[in-house]
C-alpha positions as CSV (number, residue, x, y, z in Angstrom):
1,X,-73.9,-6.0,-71.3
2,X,-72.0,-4.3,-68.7
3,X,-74.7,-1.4,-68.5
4,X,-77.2,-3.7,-67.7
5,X,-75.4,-5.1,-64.9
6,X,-74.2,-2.0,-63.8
7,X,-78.6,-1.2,-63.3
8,X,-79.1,-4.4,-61.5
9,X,-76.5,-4.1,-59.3
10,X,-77.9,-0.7,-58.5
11,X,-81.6,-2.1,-58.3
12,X,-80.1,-5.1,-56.2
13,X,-78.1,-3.0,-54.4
14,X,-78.2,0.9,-53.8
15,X,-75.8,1.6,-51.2
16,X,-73.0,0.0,-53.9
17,X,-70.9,2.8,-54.3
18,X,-70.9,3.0,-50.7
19,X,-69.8,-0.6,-50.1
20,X,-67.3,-0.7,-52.8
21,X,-65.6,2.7,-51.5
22,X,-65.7,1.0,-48.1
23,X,-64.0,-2.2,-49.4
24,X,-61.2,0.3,-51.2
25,X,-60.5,2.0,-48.5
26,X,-60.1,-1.1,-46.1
27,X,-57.9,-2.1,-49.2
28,X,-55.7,0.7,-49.5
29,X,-55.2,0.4,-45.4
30,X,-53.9,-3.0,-45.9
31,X,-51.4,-2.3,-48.5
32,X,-50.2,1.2,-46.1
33,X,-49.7,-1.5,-43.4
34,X,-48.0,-3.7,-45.5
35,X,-45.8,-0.6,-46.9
36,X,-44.9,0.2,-43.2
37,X,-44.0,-3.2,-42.7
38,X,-41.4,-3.5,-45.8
39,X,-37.5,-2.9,-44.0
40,X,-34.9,-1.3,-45.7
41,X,-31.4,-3.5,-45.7
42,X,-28.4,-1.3,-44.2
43,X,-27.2,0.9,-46.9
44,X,-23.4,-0.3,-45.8
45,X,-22.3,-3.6,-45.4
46,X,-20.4,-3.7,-41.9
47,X,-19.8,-7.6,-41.8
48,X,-16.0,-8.9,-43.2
49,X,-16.8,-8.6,-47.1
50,X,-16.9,-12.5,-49.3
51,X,-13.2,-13.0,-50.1
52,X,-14.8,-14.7,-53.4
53,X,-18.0,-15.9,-55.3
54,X,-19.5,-18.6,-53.5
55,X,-20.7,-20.3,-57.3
56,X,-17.7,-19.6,-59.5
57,X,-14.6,-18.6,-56.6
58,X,-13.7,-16.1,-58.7
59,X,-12.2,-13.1,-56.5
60,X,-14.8,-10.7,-55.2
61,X,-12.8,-7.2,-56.6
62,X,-14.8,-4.3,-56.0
63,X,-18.3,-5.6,-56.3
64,X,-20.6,-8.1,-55.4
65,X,-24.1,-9.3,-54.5
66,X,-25.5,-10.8,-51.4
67,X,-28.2,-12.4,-53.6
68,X,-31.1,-15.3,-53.5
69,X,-30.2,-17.8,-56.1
70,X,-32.3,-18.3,-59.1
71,X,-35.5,-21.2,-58.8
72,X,-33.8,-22.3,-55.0
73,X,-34.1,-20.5,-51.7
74,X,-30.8,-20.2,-50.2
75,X,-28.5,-17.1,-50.6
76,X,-25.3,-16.7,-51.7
77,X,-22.4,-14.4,-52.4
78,X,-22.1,-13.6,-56.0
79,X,-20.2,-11.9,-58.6
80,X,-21.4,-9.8,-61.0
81,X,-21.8,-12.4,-64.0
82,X,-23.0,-15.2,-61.5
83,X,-25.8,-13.4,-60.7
84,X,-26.8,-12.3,-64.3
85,X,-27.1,-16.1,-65.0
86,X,-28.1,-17.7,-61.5
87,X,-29.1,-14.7,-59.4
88,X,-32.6,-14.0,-58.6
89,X,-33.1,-10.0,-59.7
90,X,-32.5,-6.9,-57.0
91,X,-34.5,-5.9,-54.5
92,X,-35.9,-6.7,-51.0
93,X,-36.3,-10.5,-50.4
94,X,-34.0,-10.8,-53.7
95,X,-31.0,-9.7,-53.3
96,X,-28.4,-6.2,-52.8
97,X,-25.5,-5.3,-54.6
98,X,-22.4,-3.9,-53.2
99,X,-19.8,-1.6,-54.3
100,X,-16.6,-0.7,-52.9
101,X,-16.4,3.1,-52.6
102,X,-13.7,4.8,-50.7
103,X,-12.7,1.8,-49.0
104,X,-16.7,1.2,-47.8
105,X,-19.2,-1.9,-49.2
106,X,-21.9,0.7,-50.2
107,X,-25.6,-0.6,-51.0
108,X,-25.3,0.5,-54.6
109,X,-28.5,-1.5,-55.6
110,X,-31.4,-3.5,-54.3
């Protein structure tokens, strides 16, 4: 069955192969201008870091994430367990974990 379409889209239309490279290429533009639009969060956190997590108040230690909570769309300061249960993954738009390093937050993730 897909033969046959595949010769009467040809019949139908003979330039095809020209039109669908066409609508590819004007494809992959749109996901290059979409790539270029994508921006990196700092790899440092420079703010005062969360004294503790704003779901449990456990002490933040030496790590934490600045994280979109699970199913909602407000952000909070987590600890590491908090966000395995109510965090929202890692990434841009999701969240960034940070690790103290040498007396630095460092991006370590996201």
């Amino acid at each position: 069955m897909e033969e046959s379409y595949a010769i009467a889209e040809k019949e139908l239309f003979p330039n095809s192969s020209f039109i669908r490279r066409e609508k590819n290429e004007i494809e992959a533009g749109r996901k290059r201008e979409m790539e270029d639009i994508v921006v990196e969060p700092p790899k440092n956190w420079y703010s005062p870091p969360p004294e503790k997590c704003d779901l449990c108040s456990q002490p933040i230690k030496d790590k934490f994430i600045d994280g979109r909570v699970q199913l909602k769309k407000i952000w909070r300061f987590m600890c590491p367990s908090c966000h395995l249960t109510d965090g929202d993954g890692l990434g841009v738009g999701r969240g960034q974990e940070y690790t103290l390093t040498d007396g630095e937050w460092i991006r370590t993730d996201g």
